[in-house]
C-alpha angles and dihedrals in degrees: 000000000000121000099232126001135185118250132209124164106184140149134208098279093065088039085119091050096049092054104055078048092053089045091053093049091050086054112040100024092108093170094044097241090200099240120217123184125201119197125142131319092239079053092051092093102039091046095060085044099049101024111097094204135018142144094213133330105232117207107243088227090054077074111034130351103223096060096141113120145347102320095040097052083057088059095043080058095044101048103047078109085083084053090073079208095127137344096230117032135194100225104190131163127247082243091076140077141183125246105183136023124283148200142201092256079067090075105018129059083192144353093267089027123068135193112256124204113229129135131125102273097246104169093042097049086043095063099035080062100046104050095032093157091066092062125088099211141008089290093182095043096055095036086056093032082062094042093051094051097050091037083059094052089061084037089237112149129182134059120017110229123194108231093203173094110093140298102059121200102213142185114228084203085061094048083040080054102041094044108041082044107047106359116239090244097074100038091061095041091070086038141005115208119113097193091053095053099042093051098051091040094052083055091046105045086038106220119174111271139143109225112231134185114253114296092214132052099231120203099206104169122036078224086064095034091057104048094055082054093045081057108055099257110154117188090249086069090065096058107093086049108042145024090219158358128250113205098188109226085209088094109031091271117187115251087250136023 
């Protein structure tokens, strides 16, 4: 069993993506974090035939059988615990990719404590607020609204912290708990969202972490994604401050910024 390993759950459709991830962590992995993927089983082929760079592609039914969709890829990513593969994993999205070279010590404070991401979300929620016309809906009231639903299952009350973006740094002995506890069915159930749970029930159950700011810069609205271009922003002016860039695929984002 490795100690820490990197995560990524994809499918065909994000197959591009994937790709221009696994080229970065050929490139910037200097203490060779073995990589596992996990997409369909009907993927499984085209991935080892199209992927640069890989440690091993998992079947998603080799973790749970109901894979299918939305709500079953968040189980897939929530159950590698029953892999034995690792005790910490680096769960990141096929959205994402890395822009300078990284370490263990990026993701664990030690090698029994991990790095957990958890802030308040400032620069999402500032421009959410100031360019309100361009949402769909009362982002910050149904983000809180969530968080205050899940906060009040482990009776936690106080601040609301954001446990994203990917790539998540998590704790298998936090999924074991959640999910022998309460069962992930019927946690997400009342609410699907992986990240969430995972965040409030690392504080609940207490289990020893050091909170961190996002590894990576996200670009979750083309709104958002154009004015940093309007502005000058290159992807070399992100370096000091992150590992990597998500583009979100939500909105037809290019491979790269």
């Amino acid at each position: 069993m490795e100690n820490i390993i990197l995560f990524c759950k994809s499918y065909r459709g994000d197959l591009a993506r994937c790709i221009e991830l696994s080229k970065s962590i050929q490139q910037h992995n200097k203490d060779n974090i073995p990589y596992y993927i996990s997409v369909p089983p009907e993927d499984v082929e085209l991935f080892k035939s199209q992927i640069p760079h890989f440690t091993e592609i998992i079947s998603d039914d080799t973790i749970y059988p109901n894979y299918k969709g939305w709500i079953g890829q968040q189980f897939v990513k929530s159950l590698v615990y029953k892999l034995n593969l690792c005790r910490f994993y680096v769960c990141i999205d096929s959205d994402a990719y890395f822009i300078r070279d990284f370490y263990k010590t990026d993701f664990l404070y030690s090698d029994d404590i991990p790095y957990m991401i958890m802030h308040e979300r400032e620069h999402f929620y500032e421009f959410v607020d100031r360019f309100p016309e361009l949402m769909t809906y009362d982002v910050r009231a149904g983000h809180e609204a969530e968080y205050k639903s899940i906060m009040s299952h482990f009776g936690r009350e106080g601040k609301i912290y954001h446990y994203g973006i990917s790539p998540y740094i998590w704790d298998t002995k936090v999924w074991e708990w959640l999910d022998t506890k309460w069962g992930l069915e019927t946690l997400f159930k009342k609410h699907p969202n992986e990240l969430k749970w995972y965040g409030e029930g690392a504080l609940a159950m207490g289990t020893p972490m050091m909170p961190t700011s996002p590894l990576f810069k996200e670009f979750h609205f083309v709104g958002q994604y154009q004015l940093y271009k309007q502005l000058g922003w290159k992807e070399e002016h992100f370096k000091k401050q992150y590992l990597g860039i998500v583009l979100q695929s939500n909105f037809g984002a290019p491979l790269r910024y």
